[in-house]
N, C-alpha and C positions, 0 to 999 in steps of 0.2 A: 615201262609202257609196253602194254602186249601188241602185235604188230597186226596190222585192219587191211582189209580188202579195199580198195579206194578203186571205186569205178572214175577215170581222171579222162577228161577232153576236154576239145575246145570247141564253142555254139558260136553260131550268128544268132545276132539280136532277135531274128524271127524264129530262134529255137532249131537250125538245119546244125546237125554234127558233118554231116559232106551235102554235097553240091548236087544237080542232077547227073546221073551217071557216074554217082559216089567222086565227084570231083575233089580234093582235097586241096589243091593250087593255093584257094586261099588262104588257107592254113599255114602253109608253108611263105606267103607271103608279108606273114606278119612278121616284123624288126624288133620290137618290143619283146625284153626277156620278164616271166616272172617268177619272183622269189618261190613262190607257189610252187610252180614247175619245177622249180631247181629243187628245191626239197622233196619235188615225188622223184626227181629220178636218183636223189641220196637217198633216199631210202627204200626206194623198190628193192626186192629182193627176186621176183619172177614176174612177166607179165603174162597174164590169159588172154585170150582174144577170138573175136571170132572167126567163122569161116570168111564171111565175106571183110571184116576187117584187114585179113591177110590177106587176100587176094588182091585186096586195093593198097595195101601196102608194098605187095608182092611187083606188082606190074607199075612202080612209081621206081623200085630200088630200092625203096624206104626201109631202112631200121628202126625198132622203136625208140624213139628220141632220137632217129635224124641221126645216129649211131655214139650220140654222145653218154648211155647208159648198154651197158653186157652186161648179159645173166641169160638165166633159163629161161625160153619162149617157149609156151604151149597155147595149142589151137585144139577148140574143143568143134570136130567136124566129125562127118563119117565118111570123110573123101580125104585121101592121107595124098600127101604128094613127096616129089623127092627135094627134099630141104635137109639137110644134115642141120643146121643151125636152128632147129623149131622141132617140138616133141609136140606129135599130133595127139588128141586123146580123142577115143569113141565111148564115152561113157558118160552116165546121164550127170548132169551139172551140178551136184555138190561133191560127187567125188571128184569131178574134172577140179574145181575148187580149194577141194584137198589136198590134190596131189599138187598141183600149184602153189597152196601154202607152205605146204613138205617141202618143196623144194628154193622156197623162196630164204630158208633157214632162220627165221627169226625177223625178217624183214620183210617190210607190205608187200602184199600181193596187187599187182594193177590191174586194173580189166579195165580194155579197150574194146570199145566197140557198143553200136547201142543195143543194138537186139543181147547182146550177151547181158550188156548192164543191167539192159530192162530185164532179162530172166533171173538175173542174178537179185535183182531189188525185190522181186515178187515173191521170189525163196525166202528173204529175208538173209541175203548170204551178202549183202553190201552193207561197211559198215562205214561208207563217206562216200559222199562225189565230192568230188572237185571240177570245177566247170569254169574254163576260161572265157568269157564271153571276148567276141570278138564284135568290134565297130564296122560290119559290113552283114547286109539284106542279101541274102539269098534269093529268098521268094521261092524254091521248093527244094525234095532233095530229099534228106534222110532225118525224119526226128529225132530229138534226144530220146525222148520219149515218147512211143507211141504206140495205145493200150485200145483202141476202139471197144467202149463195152466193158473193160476193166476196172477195178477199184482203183480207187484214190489212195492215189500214195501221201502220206503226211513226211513233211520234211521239217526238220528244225535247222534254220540256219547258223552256222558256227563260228562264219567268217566271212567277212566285206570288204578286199581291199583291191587296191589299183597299180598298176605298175604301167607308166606311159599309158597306152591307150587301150590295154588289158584290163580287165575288169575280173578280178579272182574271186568267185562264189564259192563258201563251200559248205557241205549238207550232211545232216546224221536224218537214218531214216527215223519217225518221231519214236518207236518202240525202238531203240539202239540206242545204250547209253555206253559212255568210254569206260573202258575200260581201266582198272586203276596199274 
């Protein structure tokens, strides 16, 4: 199986990946493990992510997976900081991609973050979400996706299941087919 870019988080019911003021708490609130999750972080290989992804993961302590997954981190910004543990890139977004898949060695690359995802869906450089939906209302905050003015993205659903009170979605964009 050749290894996919898997844009992977977790939504409130009303569609918010963070809270207002990129709140994440709830996130981190939920008890519920899912199989889903447990298999992106066996098979991550590197994660990408955005500027303000790390920032708000930065200023929480947060690792990716809450430190229960190590590998290669890169942030695709043009404001580098002093992180020894994160490889900054300043470069336009399929090489940032690439060089994240290079170093992922054989294993999916994640993207975290929406604004990443969403640039990365419109390249056509995403080849899965995975979307935990979570049982709590935001009411505003950060979309999964948010295109004002944009085309319509076609998604094919590939997967429907539950774990406790998780709800695991998950998506091929409709022009991405798997790979054999």
């Amino acid at each position: 199986m050749t290894a996919s870019v898997v844009w992977h988080t977790t939504m409130s019911l009303d569609g918010f990946v963070a809270g207002p003021d990129d709140a994440m708490d709830w996130v981190f609130d939920l008890t519920d493990r899912s199989p889903a999750g447990d298999e992106t972080i066996r098979t991550a290989g590197a994660v990408l992510a955005g500027r303000r992804t790390y920032e708000t993961g930065r200023k929480a302590n947060h690792r990716p997976y809450g430190g229960a997954w190590s590998g290669p981190v890169f942030v695709l910004t043009h404001r580098t900081a002093d992180d020894p543990d994160v490889t900054f890139l300043s470069t336009d977004l399929p090489e940032a991609v690439d060089t994240a898949r290079a170093a992922a060695d054989g294993k999916n690359l994640v993207l975290l973050g929406a604004r990443l995802g969403s640039q990365c869906l419109r390249q056509g450089l995403v080849d899965e979400i995975l979307v935990h939906l979570a049982p709590v209302l935001l009411g505003d905050g950060i979309r999964l996706y948010d295109a004002p003015g944009g085309e319509r993205v076609r998604l094919r659903r590939t997967e429907c299941s539950a774990a406790g009170q998780i709800t695991d979605l998950r998506f091929r964009p409709a022009d991405v087919e798997r790979q054999p």
